[in-house]
C-alpha positions as CSV (number, residue, x, y, z in Angstrom):
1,X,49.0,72.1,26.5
2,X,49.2,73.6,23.1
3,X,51.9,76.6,21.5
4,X,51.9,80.3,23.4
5,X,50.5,82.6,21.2
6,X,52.1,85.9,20.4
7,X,50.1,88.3,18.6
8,X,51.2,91.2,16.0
9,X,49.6,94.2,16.6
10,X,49.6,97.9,15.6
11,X,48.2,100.5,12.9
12,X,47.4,99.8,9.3
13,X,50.9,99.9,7.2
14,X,53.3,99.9,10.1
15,X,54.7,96.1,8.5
16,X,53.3,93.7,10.8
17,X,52.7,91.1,7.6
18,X,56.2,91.9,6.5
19,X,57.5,90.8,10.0
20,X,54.9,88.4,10.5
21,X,56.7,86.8,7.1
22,X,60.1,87.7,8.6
23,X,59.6,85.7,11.5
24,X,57.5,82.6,9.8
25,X,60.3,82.5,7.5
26,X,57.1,82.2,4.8
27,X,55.6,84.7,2.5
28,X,51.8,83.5,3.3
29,X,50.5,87.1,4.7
30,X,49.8,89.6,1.8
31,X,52.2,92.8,1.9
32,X,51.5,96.1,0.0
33,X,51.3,99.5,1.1
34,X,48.1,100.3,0.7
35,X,46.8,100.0,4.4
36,X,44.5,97.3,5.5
37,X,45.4,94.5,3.2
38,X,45.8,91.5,5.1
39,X,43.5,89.2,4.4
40,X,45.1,85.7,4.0
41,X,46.6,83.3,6.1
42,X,47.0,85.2,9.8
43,X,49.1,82.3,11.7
44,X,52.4,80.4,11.6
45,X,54.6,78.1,14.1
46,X,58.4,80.2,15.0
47,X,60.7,78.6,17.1
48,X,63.8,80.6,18.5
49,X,66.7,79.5,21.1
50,X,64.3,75.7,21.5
51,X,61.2,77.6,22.0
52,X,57.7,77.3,20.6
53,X,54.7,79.8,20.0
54,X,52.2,80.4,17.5
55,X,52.5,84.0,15.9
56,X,49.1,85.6,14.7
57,X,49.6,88.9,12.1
58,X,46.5,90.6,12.1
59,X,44.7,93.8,10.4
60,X,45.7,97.1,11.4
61,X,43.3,98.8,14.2
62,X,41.2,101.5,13.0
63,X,40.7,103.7,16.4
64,X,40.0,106.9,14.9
65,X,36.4,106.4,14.1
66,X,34.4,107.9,17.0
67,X,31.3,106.0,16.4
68,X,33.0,102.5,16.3
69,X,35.7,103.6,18.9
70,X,33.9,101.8,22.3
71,X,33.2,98.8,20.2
72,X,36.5,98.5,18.9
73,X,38.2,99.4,22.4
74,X,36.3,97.1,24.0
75,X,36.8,94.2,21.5
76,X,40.5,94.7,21.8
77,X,40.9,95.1,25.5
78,X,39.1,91.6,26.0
79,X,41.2,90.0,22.7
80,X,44.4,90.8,24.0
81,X,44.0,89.7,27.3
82,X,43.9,86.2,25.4
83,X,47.5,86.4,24.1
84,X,50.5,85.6,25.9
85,X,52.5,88.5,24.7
86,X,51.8,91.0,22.2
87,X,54.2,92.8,19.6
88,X,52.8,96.1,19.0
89,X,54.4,97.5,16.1
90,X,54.7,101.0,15.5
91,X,56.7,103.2,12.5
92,X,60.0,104.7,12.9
93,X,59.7,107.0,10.2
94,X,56.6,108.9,11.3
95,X,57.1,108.7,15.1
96,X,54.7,107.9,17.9
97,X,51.4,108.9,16.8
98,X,48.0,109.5,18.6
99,X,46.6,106.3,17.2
100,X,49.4,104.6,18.9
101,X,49.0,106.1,22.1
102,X,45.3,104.8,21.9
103,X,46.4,101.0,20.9
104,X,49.2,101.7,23.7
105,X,46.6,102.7,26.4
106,X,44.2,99.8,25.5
107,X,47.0,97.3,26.1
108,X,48.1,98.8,29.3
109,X,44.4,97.9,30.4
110,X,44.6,94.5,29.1
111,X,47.7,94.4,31.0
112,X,49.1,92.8,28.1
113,X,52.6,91.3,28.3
114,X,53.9,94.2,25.6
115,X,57.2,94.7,23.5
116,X,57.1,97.7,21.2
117,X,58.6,96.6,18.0
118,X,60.2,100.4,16.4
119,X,59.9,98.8,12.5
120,X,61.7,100.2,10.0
121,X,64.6,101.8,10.8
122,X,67.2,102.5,8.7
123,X,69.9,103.8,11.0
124,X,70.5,102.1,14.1
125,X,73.2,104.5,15.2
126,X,71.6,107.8,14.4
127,X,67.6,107.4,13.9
128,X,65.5,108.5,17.0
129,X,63.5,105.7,18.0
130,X,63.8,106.7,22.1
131,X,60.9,109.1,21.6
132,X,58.5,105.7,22.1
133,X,58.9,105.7,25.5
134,X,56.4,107.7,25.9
135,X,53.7,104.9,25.3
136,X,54.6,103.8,28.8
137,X,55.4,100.1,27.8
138,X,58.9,99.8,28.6
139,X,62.0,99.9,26.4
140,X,61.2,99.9,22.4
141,X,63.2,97.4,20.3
142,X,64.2,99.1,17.1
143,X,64.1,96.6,14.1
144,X,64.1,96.7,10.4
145,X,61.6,93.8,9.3
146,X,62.1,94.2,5.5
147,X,65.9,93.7,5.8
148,X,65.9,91.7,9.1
149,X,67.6,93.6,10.9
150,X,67.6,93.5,14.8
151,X,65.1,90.4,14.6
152,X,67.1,88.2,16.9
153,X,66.9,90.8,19.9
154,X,63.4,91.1,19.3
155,X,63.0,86.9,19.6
156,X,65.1,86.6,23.0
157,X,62.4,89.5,24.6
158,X,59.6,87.7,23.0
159,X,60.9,84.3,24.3
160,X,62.1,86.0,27.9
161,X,58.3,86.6,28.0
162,X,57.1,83.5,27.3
163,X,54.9,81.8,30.0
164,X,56.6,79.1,31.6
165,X,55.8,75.5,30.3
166,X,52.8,74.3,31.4
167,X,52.7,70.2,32.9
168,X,50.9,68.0,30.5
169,X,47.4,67.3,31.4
170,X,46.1,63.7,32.2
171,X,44.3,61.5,30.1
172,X,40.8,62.6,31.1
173,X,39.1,61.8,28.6
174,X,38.3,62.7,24.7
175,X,39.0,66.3,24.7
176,X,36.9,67.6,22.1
177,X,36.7,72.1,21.6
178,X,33.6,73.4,19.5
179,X,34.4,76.5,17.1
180,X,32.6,78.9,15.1
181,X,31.5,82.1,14.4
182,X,28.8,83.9,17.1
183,X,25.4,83.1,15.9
184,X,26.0,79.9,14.4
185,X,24.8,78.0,17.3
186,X,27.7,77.2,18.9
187,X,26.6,77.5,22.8
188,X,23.2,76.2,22.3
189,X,24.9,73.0,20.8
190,X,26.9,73.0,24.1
191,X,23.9,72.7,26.2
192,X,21.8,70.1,23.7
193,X,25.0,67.5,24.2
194,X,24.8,68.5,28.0
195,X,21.1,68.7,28.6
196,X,19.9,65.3,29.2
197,X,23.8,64.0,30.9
198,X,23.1,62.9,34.7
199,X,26.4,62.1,35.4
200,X,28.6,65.8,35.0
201,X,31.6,65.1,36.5
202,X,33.1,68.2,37.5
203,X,33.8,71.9,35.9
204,X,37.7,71.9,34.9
205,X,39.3,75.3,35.0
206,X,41.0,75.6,31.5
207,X,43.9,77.3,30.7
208,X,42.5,80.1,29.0
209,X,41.5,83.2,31.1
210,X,38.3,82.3,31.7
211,X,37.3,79.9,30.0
212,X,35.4,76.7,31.9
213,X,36.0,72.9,30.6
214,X,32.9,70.6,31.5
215,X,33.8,66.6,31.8
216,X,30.8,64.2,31.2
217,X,30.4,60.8,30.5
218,X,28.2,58.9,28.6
219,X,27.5,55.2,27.9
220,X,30.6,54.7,30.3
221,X,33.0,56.9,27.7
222,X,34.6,60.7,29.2
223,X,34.4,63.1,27.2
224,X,35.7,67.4,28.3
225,X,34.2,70.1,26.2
226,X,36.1,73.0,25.7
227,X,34.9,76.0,26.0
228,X,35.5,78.5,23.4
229,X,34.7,82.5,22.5
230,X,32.9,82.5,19.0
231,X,35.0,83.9,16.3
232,X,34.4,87.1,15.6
233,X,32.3,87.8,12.3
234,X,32.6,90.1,9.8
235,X,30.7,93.4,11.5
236,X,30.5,96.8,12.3
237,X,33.6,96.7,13.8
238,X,36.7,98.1,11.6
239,X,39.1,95.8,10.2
240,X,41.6,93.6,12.0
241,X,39.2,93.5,15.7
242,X,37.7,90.3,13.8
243,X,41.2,88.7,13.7
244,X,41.6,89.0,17.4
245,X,38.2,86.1,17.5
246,X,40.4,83.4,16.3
247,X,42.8,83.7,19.3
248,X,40.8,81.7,22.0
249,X,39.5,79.5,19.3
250,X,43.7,78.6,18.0
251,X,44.2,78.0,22.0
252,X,41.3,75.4,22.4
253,X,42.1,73.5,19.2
254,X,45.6,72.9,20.5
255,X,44.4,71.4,23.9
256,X,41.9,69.4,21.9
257,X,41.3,65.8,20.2
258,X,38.6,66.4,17.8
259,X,37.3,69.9,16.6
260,X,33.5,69.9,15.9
261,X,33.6,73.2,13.5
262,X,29.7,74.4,13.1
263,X,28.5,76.2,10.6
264,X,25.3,78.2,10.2
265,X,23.3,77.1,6.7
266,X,22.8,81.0,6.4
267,X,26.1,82.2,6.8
268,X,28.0,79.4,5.0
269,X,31.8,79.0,5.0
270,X,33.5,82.4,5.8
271,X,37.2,83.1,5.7
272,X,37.7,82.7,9.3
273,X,36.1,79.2,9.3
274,X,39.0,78.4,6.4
275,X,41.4,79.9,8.8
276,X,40.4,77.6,11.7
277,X,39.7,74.3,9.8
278,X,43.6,75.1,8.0
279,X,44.5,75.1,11.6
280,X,43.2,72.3,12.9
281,X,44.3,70.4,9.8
282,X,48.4,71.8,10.6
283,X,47.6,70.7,14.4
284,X,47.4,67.2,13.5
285,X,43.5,67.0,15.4
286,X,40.4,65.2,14.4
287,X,37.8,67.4,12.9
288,X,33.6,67.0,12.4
289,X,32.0,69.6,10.4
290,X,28.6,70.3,12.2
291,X,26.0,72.0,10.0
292,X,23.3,73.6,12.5
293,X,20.0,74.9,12.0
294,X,19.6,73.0,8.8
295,X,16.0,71.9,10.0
296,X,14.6,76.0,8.6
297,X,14.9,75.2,4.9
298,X,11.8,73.1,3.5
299,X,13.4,70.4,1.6
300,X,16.0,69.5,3.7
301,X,16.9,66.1,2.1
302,X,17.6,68.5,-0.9
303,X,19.4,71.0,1.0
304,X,21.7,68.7,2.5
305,X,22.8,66.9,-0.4
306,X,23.4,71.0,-2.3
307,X,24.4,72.3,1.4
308,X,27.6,69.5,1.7
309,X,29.0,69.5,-1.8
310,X,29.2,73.2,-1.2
311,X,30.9,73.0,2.1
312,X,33.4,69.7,0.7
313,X,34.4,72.1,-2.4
314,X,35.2,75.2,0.5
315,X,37.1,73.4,3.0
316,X,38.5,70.9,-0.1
317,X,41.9,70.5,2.4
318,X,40.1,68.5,4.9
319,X,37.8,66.6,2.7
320,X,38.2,63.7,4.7
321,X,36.3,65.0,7.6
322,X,32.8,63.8,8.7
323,X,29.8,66.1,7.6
324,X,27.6,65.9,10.4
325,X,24.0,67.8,10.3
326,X,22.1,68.8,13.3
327,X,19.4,71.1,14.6
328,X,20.8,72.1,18.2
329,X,17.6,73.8,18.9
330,X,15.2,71.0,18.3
331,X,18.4,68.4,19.3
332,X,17.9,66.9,15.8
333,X,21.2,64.7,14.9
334,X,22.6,65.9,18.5
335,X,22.8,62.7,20.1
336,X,25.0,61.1,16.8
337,X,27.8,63.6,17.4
338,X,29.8,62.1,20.7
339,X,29.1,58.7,18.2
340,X,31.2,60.5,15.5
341,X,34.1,61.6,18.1
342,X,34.6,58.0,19.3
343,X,34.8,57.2,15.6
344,X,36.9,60.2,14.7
345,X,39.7,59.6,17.9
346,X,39.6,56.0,17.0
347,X,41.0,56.5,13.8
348,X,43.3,58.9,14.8
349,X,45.1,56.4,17.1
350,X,45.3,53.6,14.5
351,X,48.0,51.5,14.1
352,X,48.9,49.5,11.1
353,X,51.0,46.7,11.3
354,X,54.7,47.0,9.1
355,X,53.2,43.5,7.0
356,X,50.4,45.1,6.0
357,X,51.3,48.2,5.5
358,X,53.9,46.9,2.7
359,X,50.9,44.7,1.1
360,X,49.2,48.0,0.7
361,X,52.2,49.7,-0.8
362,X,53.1,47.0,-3.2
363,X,49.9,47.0,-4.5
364,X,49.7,50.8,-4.2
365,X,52.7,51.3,-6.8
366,X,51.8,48.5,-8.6
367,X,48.6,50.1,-9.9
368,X,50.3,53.1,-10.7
369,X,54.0,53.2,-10.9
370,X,55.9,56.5,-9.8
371,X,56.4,59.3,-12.4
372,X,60.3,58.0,-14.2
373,X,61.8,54.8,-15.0
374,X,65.6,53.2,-15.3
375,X,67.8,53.2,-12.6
376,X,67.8,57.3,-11.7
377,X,63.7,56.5,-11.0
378,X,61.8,56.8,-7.6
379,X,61.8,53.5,-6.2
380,X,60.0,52.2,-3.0
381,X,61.7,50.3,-0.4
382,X,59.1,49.6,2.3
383,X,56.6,51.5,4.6
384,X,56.1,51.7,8.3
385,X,54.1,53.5,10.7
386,X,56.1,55.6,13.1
387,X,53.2,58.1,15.0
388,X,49.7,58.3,16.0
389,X,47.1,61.1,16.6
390,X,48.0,62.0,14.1
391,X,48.6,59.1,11.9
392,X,52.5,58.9,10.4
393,X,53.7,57.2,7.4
394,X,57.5,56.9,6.9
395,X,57.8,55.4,3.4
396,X,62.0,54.7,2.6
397,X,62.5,55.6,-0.8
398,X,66.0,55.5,-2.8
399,X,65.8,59.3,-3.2
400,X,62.8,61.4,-1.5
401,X,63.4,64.7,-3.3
402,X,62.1,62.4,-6.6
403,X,58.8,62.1,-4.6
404,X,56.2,64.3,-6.2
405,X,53.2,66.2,-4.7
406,X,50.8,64.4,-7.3
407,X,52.2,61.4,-6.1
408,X,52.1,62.0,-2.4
409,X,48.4,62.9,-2.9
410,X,47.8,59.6,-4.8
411,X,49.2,57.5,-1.9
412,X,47.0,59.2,0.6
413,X,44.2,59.0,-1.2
414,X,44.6,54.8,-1.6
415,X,45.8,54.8,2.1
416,X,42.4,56.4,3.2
417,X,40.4,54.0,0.7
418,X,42.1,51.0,2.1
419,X,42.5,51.9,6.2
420,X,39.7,54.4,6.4
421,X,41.5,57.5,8.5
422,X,38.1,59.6,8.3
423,X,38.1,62.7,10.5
424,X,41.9,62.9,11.1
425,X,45.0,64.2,8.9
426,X,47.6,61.8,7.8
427,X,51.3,62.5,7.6
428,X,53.6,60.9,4.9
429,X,57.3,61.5,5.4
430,X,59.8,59.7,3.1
431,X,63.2,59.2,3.8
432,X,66.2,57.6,1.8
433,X,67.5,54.2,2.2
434,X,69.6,52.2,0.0
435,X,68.8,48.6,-1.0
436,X,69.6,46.2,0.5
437,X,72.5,44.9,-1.6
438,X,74.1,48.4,-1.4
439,X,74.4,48.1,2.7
């Protein structure tokens, strides 16, 4: 049913990328002190006491603009809602502060499941951190998320706030979530692959808010589309309200098979669509890249051929998913893309068999031999495949920490030529065995 999602929240500067980092045990979200500089990476996978959930750092919310403020408030209130529990973060050193009661007020309207994180505190003992009652959202933690101090009361009320776990859901059918930016075509894509169906099966509740699945078949194949918000562009709203897009889109992509991630030919790829695809890449799901509207430039055969070497060279990390383009308003190249999800969720589910596998591999290292020699060099044992949907590779190697990135990207790169794999990540894993002679 996919990770819960907790979601960092609070003014600019108040640390929520240095706990976000903390808590990820990564540095992947930029920290300075200049306010308002995250910009990179915004998710990461924490587990604490054999718990799960997906933490999302964002930008700091800007509320004090009067002419953005009913935007902003109402962009946050319906954001929110989306998470599972929020962390809003506020500063210890400057006290509760009318920006915070604002954020504060818009997540008691969200009813937001809320722990206020009191960062950086240097004096557990004798600093004043009680005066954050007043936001009305229950007991403040104090932490220090530079030094790490505190963290692991602040992960049991996170965890003790975690929804329950959800059952698995049945094998319905391909699950397949559509993602993109508003604009770019996304819901009138929905309703060209849904148009002409006479056989809708039923509309499935989803386990978002309010979000609706819709199960179809066609040529005898069931298929559920999930529904998702758009991400939120780049706009007139401040910084950090855009982040808050990705959250519905991170919840359908974990309930999904394949991902069809449109783009608009105008637009191009934005950082948000990098976000997702890196997503969907670390989730282990098939992706399509759908490229709508591409019918409104003249020489289209041109355009295509310019239009997807741009797009391959942006999204570079999934370059071995399909590049599918369509015209949802004229239905153009519609009718290929449930085509390119059987293909996609077949190759995901491969199997290859141990025999051939090693065939591969022999001739694999044979062509180009792994970086040292003699008896301290990387040697290859055999290769099996251990998982599916995702595809994984367990290759048994005399020493795996001899393996090199160059030389994991080499394999992968000969298994895709030899077995195919398009539209789906593949995972290598080596682990050390001795020869046989040494048992």
């Amino acid at each position: 049913m996919g990770k819960p999602i907790v979601a960092l929240v609070g003014r600019p500067n108040v640390g929520k990328s240095t706990l976000f980092n903390r808590l990820t045990g990564r540095r992947t979200a930029i920290v300075d002190d200049q306010p308002g500089v995250t910009r990179d990476r915004l998710y990461g996978d924490v587990e604490w006491d054999n718990r799960k959930f997906t933490l999302i750092d964002t930008g700091g919310l800007f509320l004090e603009d009067p002419e953005f403020r009913r935007d902003v408030e109402k962009q946050v209130g319906k954001a929110l809602a989306e998470a599972d529990v929020v962390v809003f973060m506020v500063d210890a050193r400057v006290g509760p502060l009318v920006e915070d009661e604002r954020i504060a007020q818009e997540l008691l309207k969200a009813k937001s499941r809320t722990i206020v994180a009191v960062n950086k505190v240097d004096n557990f003992r004798e600093q004043d951190f009680y005066e954050f009652y007043r936001l009305g959202l229950g007991e403040p933690v104090p932490i220090s998320g530079l030094h790490g101090l505190n963290i692991d009361e602040l992960l049991d009320r996170i965890v003790e706030l975690l929804p329950e776990g959800r059952e698995e859901e049945k094998e319905e059918g391909v699950r397949v979530a559509i993602v993109g930016r508003p604009n770019v075509g996304k819901s009138t894509l929905v309703n060209a692959l849904l148009r002409d169906e006479r056989m809708i099966v039923s509309d499935i509740a989803g386990t978002t808010r309010d979000a609706i699945d819709t199960s179809f078949e066609r040529d005898g194949r069931r298929y559920i589309l999930i529904d998702t918000a758009g991400i939120m562009k780049r706009s007139r709203l401040k910084r950090g309200i855009e982040y808050y897009g990705v959250v519905r889109a991170l919840r359908s992509v974990d309930r999904a098979d394949v991902v069809l991630l449109v783009l608009d030919t105008g637009a191009g790829v934005v950082e948000q669509d990098k976000k997702i695809a890196g997503y969907v890449e670390e989730s282990g799901k098939g992706v399509i890249i759908v490229i709508n509207k591409w019918d409104l430039h003249a020489n289209m055969n041109v355009f295509r051929r310019d239009f997807e070497a741009y797009v391959r060279a942006e999204l570079d990390f999934i370059d071995y998913a399909p590049v599918h383009f369509v015209s949802a308003q004229t239905g153009q190249g519609v009718d290929k893309i449930m085509e390119k999800v059987d293909a996609v969720q077949k190759e995901r589910s491969r199997w290859i068999t141990t025999g051939n596998l090693n065939s591969w591999l022999q001739e694999a290292v044979y062509l180009n031999p792994p970086p040292g020699s003699g008896k301290h060099g990387l040697k290859f044992y055999y290769a099996t495949q251990v998982g599916s949907r995702p595809p994984v590779i367990a290759f048994f190697v005399n020493n795996p920490e001899l393996v090199r990135s160059s030389y994991k990207r080499y394999l992968e790169r000969q298994l895709r030529q030899a077995y195919g794999f398009e539209g789906t990540p593949v995972r290598l894993v080596f682990r050390a065995r001795k020869r046989s002679s040494e048992k």
